[in-house]
C-alpha positions in Angstrom: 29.2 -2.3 -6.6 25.3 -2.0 -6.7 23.5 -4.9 -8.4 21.9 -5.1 -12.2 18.1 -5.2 -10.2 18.9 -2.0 -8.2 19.7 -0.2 -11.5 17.2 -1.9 -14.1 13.9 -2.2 -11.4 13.2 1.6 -12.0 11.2 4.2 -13.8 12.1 2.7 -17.3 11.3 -0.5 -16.2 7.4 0.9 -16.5 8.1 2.1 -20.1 9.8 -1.4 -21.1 6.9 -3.7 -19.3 4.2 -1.1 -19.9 2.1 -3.9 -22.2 2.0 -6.3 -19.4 -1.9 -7.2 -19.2 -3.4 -6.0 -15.6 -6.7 -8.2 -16.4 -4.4 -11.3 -17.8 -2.9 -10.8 -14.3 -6.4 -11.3 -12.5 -7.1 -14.6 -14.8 -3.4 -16.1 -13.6 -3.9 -15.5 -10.1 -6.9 -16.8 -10.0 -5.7 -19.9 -11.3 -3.0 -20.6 -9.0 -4.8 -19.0 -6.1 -7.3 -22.1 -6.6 -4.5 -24.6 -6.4 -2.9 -23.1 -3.1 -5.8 -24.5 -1.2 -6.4 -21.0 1.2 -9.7 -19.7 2.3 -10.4 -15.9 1.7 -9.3 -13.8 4.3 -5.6 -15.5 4.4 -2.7 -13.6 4.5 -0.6 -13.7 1.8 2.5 -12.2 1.5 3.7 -11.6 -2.5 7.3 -11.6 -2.7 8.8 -9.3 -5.6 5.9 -8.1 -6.2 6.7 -5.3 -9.0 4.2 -2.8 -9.7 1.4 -4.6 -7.8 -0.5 -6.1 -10.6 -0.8 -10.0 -9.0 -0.9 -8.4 -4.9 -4.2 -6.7 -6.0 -5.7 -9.4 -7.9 -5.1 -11.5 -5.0 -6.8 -8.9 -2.7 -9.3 -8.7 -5.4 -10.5 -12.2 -4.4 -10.6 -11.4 -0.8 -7.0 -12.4 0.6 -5.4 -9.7 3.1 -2.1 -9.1 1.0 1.3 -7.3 1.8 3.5 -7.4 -1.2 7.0 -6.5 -1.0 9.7 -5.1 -3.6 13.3 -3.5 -3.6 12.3 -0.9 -6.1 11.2 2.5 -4.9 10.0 3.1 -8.3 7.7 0.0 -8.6 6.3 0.3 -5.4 4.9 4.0 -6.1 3.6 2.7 -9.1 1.6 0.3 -7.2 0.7 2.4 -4.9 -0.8 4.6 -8.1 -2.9 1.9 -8.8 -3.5 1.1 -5.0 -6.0 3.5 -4.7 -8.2 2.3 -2.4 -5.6 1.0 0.1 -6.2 -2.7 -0.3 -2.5 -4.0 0.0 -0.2 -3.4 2.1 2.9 -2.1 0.1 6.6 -2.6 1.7 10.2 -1.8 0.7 12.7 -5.0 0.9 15.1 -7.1 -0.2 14.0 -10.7 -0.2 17.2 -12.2 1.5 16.3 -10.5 4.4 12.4 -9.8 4.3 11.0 -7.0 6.5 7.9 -9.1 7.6 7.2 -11.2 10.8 8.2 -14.7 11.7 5.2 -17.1 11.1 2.9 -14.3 9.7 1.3 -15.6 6.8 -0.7 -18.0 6.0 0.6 -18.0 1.9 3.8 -16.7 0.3 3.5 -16.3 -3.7 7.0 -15.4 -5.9 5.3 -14.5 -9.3 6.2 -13.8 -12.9 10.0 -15.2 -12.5 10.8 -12.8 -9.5 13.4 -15.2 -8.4 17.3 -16.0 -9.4 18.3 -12.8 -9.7 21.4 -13.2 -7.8 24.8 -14.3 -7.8 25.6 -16.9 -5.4 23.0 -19.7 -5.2 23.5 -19.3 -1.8 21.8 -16.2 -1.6 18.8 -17.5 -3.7 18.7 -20.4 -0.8 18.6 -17.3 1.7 15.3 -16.3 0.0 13.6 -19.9 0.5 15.0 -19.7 4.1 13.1 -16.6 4.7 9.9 -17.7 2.7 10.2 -20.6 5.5 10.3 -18.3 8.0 7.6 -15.9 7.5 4.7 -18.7 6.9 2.6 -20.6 9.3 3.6 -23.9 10.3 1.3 -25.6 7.2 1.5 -22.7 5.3 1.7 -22.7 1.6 4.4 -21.4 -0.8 4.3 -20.8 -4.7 7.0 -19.8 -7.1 6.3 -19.3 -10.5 10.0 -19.5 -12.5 11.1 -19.5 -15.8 11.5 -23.2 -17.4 15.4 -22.9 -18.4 15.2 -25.6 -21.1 12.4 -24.1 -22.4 14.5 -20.5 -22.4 17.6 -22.4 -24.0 15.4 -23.7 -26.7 13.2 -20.9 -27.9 15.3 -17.6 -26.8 15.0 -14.6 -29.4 18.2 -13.1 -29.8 17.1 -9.4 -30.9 13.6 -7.8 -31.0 12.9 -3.9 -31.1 9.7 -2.0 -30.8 8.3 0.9 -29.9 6.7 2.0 -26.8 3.5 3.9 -28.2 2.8 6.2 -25.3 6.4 7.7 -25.6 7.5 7.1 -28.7 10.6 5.4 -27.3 12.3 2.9 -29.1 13.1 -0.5 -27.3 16.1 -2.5 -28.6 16.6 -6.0 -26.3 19.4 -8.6 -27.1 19.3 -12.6 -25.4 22.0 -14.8 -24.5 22.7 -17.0 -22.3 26.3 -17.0 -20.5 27.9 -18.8 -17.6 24.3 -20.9 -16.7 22.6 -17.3 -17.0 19.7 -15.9 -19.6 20.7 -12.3 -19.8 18.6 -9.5 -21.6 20.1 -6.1 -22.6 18.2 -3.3 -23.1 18.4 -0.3 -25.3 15.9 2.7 -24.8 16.7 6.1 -27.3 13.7 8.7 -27.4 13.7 9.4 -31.2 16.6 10.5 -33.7 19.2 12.0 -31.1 17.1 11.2 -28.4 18.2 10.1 -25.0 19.8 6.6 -24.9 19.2 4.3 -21.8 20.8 0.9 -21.1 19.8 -1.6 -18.9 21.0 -5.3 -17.8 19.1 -8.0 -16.6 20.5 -11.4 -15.6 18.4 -14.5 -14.2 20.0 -17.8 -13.2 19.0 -20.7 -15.2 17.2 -22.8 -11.7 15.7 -26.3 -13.2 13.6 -28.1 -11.3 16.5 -30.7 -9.5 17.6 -27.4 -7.9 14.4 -26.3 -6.5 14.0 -30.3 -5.0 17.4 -29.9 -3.4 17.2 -26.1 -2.2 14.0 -26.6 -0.8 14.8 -29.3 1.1 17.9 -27.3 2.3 15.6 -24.8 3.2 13.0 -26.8 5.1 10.0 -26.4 2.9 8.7 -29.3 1.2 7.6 -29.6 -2.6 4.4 -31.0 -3.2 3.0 -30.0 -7.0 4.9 -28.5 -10.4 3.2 -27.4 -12.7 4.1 -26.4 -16.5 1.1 -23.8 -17.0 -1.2 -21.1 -15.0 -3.9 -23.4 -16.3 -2.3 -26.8 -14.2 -0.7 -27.8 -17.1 1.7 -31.0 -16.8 5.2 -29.9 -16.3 7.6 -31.0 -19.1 10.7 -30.1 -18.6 11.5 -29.7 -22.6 8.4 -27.4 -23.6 6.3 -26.4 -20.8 7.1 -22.2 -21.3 6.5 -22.0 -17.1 8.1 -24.0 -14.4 5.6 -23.8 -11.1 6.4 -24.8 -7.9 3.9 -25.5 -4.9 4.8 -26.4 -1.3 4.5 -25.8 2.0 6.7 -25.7 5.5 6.3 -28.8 7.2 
């Protein structure tokens, strides 16, 4: 049985995420860029990367990126707006990354790219191969969700429509079994085509990170509640940030 990403990662995906800000994506990476301590010309290697949008900001400040995603249709979006051939763009499931042992001097996981799975096992498998693919000294981020935050503040329904296609978007919330999950509705007008979609992230808090890190032999150094370095409080802070490195 294929998983909700392989289904939900594709060509609607662009439609649904289409107002996602490409210059807000430049200001973010900045920001933690600064706080992962690497001199231009590093190699970093963005994990999940989606439609590209944080691997070419970070090339855009003059690190040698390869970013890496599942989806066929993401990556030849990013590869659209790849134009001049900055990044390196590769095909991949992050339990079992395509990329060299002990190539990298950085390894980012952005924008909650992380918890997808099913067995928490598996989500250790990723840090495990984070691990493996950095430098000795290398650095790691991973920007999650803040699932108390999430619990507190979820909207259960919102709809709007997509104003390059017309298409209507209808998302319910919940949370079930220590999961946010997100339905989505697309219909293209009165008797339009109709589209659903699932997606399912497990609600990781910070005492997990501490203990699956550890598990995986990376160390945590910093968390961080904001893009800007904002404290990290675990009741409000809308972001949960982590920053480490392999020993």
């Amino acid at each position: 049985m294929s998983e909700w990403f392989e289904k939900s990662f594709g060509d609607d995906y662009l439609i649904v995420y289409r107002h996602r800000n490409w210059k807000q994506a430049e200001q973010e990476v900045a920001q933690l860029a600064a706080r992962l301590d690497i001199q231009p010309g590093a190699r970093i290697a963005d994990i999940g990367c989606g439609m590209g949008r944080h691997s070419l900001a970070l090339s855009r400040l003059g690190y040698i990126v390869v970013g890496m995603d599942l989806s066929e249709a993401l990556l030849e979006e990013a590869n659209r707006q790849n134009s001049g051939g900055e990044v390196e763009f590769v095909q991949g499931d992050m339990r079992k990354i395509p990329l060299e042992d002990e190539g990298f001097d950085a390894v980012v996981n952005l924008f909650t790219s992380f918890g997808y799975f099913e067995r928490d096992e598996e989500h250790i498998e990723v840090l495990r191969e984070i691990r493996r693919i950095l430098k000795p000294g290398g650095r790691f981020l991973i920007d999650f969700l803040n699932p108390d935050q999430v619990r507190t503040s979820l909207v259960p329904e919102s709809k709007r429509t997509d104003d390059s296609s017309g298409t209507l978007i209808m998302e319910r919330r919940w949370i079930q079994d220590g999961r946010v999950v997100k339905c989505i509705r697309l219909s293209d007008g009165e008797g339009g085509r109709v589209r659903e979609y699932t997606e399912s992230v497990r609600l990781l808090d910070e005492d997990w990170f501490r203990s699956a890190l550890l598990e995986a032999g990376l160390v945590l150094d910093a968390v961080s509640g904001g893009y800007g370095g904002e404290a990290y409080d675990r009741s409000a802070s809308k972001r949960l940030i982590l920053f480490g490195r392999r020993p």
